[in-house]
N, C-alpha and C positions, 0 to 999 in steps of 0.2 A: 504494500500500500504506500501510497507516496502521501509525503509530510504535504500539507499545506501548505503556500507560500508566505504567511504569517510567522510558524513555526521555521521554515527553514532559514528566517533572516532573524526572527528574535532568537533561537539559541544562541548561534554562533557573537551577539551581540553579547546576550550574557552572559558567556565562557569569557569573551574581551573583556567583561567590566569587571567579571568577580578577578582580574589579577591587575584590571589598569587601577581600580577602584581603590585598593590600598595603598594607593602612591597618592595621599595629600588631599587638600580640599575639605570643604566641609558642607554637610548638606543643606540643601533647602531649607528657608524658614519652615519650621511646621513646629508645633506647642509640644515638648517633650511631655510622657504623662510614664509615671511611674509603674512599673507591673513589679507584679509579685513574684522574688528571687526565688527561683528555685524551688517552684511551687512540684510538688508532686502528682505525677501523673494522676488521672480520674481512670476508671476503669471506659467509662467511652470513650476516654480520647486515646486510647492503647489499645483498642480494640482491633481485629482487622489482620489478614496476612499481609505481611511483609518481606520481600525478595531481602536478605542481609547481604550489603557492602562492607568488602574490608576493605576500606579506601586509603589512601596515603596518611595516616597517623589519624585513621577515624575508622567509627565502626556506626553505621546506619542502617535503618530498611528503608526500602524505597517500594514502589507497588508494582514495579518490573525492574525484569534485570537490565542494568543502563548500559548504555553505548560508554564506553571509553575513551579518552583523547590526553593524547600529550601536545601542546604545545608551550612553545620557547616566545616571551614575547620583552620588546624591548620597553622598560618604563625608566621612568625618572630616578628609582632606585637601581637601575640596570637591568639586566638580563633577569629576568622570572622564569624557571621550571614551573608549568603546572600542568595536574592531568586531573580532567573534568569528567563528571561522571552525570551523566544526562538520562531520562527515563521521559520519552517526548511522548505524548497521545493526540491524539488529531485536533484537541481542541485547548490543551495543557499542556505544560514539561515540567519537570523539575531539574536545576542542573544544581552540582553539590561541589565545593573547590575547597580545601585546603593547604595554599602557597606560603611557600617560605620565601622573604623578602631578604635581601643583605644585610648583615647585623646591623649596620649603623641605621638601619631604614626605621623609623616608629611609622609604628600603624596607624592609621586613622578609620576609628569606625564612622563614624557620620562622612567622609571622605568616601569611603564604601558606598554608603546611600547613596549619596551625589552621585557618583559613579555609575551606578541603575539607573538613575533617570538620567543622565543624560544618554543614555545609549537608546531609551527608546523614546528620546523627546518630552519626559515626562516630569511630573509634579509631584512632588511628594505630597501624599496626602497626612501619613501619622509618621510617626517616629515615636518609639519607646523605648527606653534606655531602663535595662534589667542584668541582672547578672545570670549566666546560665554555666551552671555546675560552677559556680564560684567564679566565673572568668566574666571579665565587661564584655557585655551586648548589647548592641538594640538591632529593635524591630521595626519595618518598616513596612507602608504600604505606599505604590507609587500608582501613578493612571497614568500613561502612554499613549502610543502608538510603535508598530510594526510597519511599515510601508503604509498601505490604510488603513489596516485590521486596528483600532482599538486592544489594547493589552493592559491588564493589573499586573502588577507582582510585586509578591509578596515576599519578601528580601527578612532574613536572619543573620546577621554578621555577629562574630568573634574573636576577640583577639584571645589566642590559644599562645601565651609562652611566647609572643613576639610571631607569630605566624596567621593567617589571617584563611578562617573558616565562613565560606558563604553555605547561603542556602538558599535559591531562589525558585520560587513557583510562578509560572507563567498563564495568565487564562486570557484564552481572545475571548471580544464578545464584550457587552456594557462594562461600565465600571462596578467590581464587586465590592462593598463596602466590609467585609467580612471574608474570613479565610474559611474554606472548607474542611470538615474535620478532617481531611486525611491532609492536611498540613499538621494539622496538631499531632495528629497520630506520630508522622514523617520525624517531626521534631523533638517529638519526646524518647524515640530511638537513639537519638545521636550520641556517641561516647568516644570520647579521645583515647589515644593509645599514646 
């Protein structure tokens, strides 16, 4: 089955941004609003099978097994290794990264966010600054575009030890003001090695 042409220009966008994304900047105005650190899973939001990634210094499920990619790409802190791990559906994706920057490189997570919107033209709508399994996070929701297609996503960054963990979900289609539980699901998987 062939991807959408939606999908085939927004991943490859947001595999660029989850490594351009931590080189600097800060994101759009939007009202940071507090979430609860480190909240423990509910039993509906772990619900569900899960395909398990053992990914580059991470361990996740995701709801298929994802395509794999190594790309080298040049940023303002130099040369970036990364390899992305993408789970695309004809209407959704998910693509999952985490890159190791050059030690003098600091991360920026709100830089991060920035980073997503601008790759598909978009606005950030929330941002929420949480810590997830003790490490600083935020969470973010953006409203885009894809060439015409309309696109959300729904963006989790981490700075993990100076190395910098995306999560991003993709939906063409209106602006969704809320994530679907199988982001929550997705996200409450995730564990560092």
């Amino acid at each position: 089955m062939t991807k959408p042409t939606w999908l085939a220009r927004a991943v490859p966008l947001a595999a660029l941004a989850i490594v351009l994304a931590g080189c600097g900047g800060h994101a759009a105005p939007a009202p940071p609003h507090a979430a609860s650190p480190d909240a423990p899973p509910t039993p509906a939001a772990t619900a569900g099978a899960l395909v398990t990634v053992h990914g580059n210094g991470f361990t996740m499920g995701l709801p298929h097994a994802p395509k794999v990619s190594h790309q080298t790409y040049d940023t303002k802190a130099g040369k970036v290794d990364a390899v992305l791990y993408t789970d695309a559906g004809v209407s959704d994706a998910f693509v999952a990264a985490l890159t190791t920057y050059p030690a003098q490189h600091a991360i920026t997570l709100d830089g991060a966010i920035d980073g997503v919107a601008r790759t598909v033209a978009g606005t950030v709508r929330l941002v929420r600054q949480l810590t997830f399994h003790g490490l600083p996070a935020r969470q973010a929701r953006i409203f885009g575009t894809s060439g015409a297609t309309p696109v959300t996503v729904f963006v989790l960054v981490i700075d993990v030890h100076s190395k910098l963990f995306q999560l991003e979900y993709l939906v063409s289609g209106p602006e969704q003001q809320t994530a679907p539980p199988i982001l929550t699901t997705v996200a409450y998987s995730i564990s560092f090695t």
